[in-house]
C-alpha positions in Angstrom: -20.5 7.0 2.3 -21.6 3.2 1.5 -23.8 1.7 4.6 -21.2 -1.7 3.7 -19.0 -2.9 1.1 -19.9 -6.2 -0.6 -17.1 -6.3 -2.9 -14.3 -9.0 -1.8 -16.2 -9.9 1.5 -15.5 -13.1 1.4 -11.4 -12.3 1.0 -11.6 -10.3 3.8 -13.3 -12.7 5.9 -11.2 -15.7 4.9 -8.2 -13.3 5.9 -9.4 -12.3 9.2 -10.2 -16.2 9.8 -6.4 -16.8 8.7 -5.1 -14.3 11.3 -3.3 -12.6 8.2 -5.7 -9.0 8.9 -7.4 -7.7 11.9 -10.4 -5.8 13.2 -9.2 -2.7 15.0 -10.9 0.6 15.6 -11.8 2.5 12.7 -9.6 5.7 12.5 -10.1 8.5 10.1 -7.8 10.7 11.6 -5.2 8.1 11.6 -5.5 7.3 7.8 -5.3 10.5 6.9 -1.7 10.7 8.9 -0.8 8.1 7.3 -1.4 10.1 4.0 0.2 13.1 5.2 3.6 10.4 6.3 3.1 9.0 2.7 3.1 12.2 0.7 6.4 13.3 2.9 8.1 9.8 1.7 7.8 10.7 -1.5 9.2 13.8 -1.5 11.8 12.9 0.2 12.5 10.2 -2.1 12.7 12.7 -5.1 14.9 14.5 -2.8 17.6 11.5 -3.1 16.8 10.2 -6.6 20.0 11.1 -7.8 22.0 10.6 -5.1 20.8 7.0 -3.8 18.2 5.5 -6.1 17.8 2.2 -4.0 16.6 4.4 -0.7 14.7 6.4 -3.1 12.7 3.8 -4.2 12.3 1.8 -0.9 10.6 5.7 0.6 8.5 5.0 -2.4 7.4 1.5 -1.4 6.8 2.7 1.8 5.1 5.4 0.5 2.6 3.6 -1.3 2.1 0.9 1.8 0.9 3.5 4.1 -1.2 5.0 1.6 -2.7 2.2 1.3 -2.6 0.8 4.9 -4.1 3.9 5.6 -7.5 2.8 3.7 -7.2 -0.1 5.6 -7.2 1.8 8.6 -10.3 3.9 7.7 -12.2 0.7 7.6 -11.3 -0.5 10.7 -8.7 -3.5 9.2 -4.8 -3.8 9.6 -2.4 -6.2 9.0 -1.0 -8.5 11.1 2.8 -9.6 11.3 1.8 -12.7 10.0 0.0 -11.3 7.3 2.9 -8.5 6.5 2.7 -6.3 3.6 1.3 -9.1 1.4 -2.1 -8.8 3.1 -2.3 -4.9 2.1 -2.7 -5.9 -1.4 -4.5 -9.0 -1.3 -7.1 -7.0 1.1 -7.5 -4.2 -1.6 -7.3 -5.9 -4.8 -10.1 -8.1 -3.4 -12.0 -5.4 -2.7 -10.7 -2.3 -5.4 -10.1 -4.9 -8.6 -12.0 -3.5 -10.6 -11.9 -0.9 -11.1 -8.4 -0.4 -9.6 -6.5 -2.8 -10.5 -3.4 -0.8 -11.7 -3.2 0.8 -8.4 -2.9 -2.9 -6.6 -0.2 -4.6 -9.7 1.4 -1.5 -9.4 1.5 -2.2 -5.5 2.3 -5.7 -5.9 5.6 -4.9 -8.7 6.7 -2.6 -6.0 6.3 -5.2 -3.2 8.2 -7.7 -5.0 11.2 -5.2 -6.6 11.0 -4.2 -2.7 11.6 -7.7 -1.4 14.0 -8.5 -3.9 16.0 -5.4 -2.9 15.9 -6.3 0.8 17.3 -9.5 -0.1 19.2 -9.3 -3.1 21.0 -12.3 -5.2 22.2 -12.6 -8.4 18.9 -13.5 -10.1 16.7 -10.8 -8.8 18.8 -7.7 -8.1 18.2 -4.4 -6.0 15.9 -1.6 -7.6 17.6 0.7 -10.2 17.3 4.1 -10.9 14.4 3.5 -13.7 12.7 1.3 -10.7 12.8 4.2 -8.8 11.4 6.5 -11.0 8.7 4.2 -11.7 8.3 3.7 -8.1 8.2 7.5 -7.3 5.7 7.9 -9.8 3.2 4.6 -8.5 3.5 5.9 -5.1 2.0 9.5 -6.3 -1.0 7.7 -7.8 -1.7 5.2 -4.9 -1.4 8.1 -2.1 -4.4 10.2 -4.0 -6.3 7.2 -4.8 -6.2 6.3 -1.0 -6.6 10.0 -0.3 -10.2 9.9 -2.0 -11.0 6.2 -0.5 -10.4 7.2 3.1 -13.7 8.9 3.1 -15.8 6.5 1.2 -15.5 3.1 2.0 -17.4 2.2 4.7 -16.0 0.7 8.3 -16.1 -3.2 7.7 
């Protein structure tokens, strides 16, 4: 494991300043629940595809956000309610872009399709089937990405 990541310090640090992420105790274990809660959201969002492809793709957002919380959690960092989901990807793509930088736009399309599904109008409406699908198959990247990540970057 690296002794300390240097990569988008000065992001994290203006976000912990902000209030928008928090120190917390590093957890391993808890990460890789949050894996294991991650991989079962996407099955079961495969499960409904068919029947009920805006909950299908809303598992997969949620999928993919504690997949990625969860390397968070491994370095001892969390969101706060003030920062929300937002922070996740601001955190990471500070510190993962590059060389991940699909993995965090993929995040960030899914965020926004997410938010625009939660509250829908006539210019941005709810995730389709094809969003699903898309979503579904995001999610399943992000979760092994975090997966590996959980065990090498370092506690912040």
């Amino acid at each position: 494991m690296i002794a300390r990541w240097e990569r988008g310090r000065a992001t994290v640090d203006a976000l912990l300043s902000s209030r928008t992420l928090e120190r917390v105790h590093a957890d391993r274990d808890l990460a890789g629940l949050y894996v294991k809660q991650a991989r079962a959201h996407v099955s079961a969002a495969w499960a409904i595809a068919d029947q009920d492809p805006l909950s299908s793709f809303q598992l997969a957002y949620d999928a993919g956000r504690k997949a990625l919380a969860g390397i968070l959690i491994s370095e001892g960092l969390r969101p706060t309610s003030k920062g929300g989901h937002r922070v996740i990807e601001e955190t990471l793509r500070a510190q993962l872009d590059p060389p991940l930088g699909k993995l965090t736009n993929a995040f960030g399309w899914m965020r926004s399709v997410r938010n625009a599904s939660e509250y829908p109008s006539f210019d941005s409406p709810v995730a389709n089937a094809d969003d699903a699908m898309t979503a579904r198959s995001y999610a399943r990247e992000i979760i092994d990405v975090a997966a590996r990540l959980i065990d090498e970057m370092p506690v912040y």
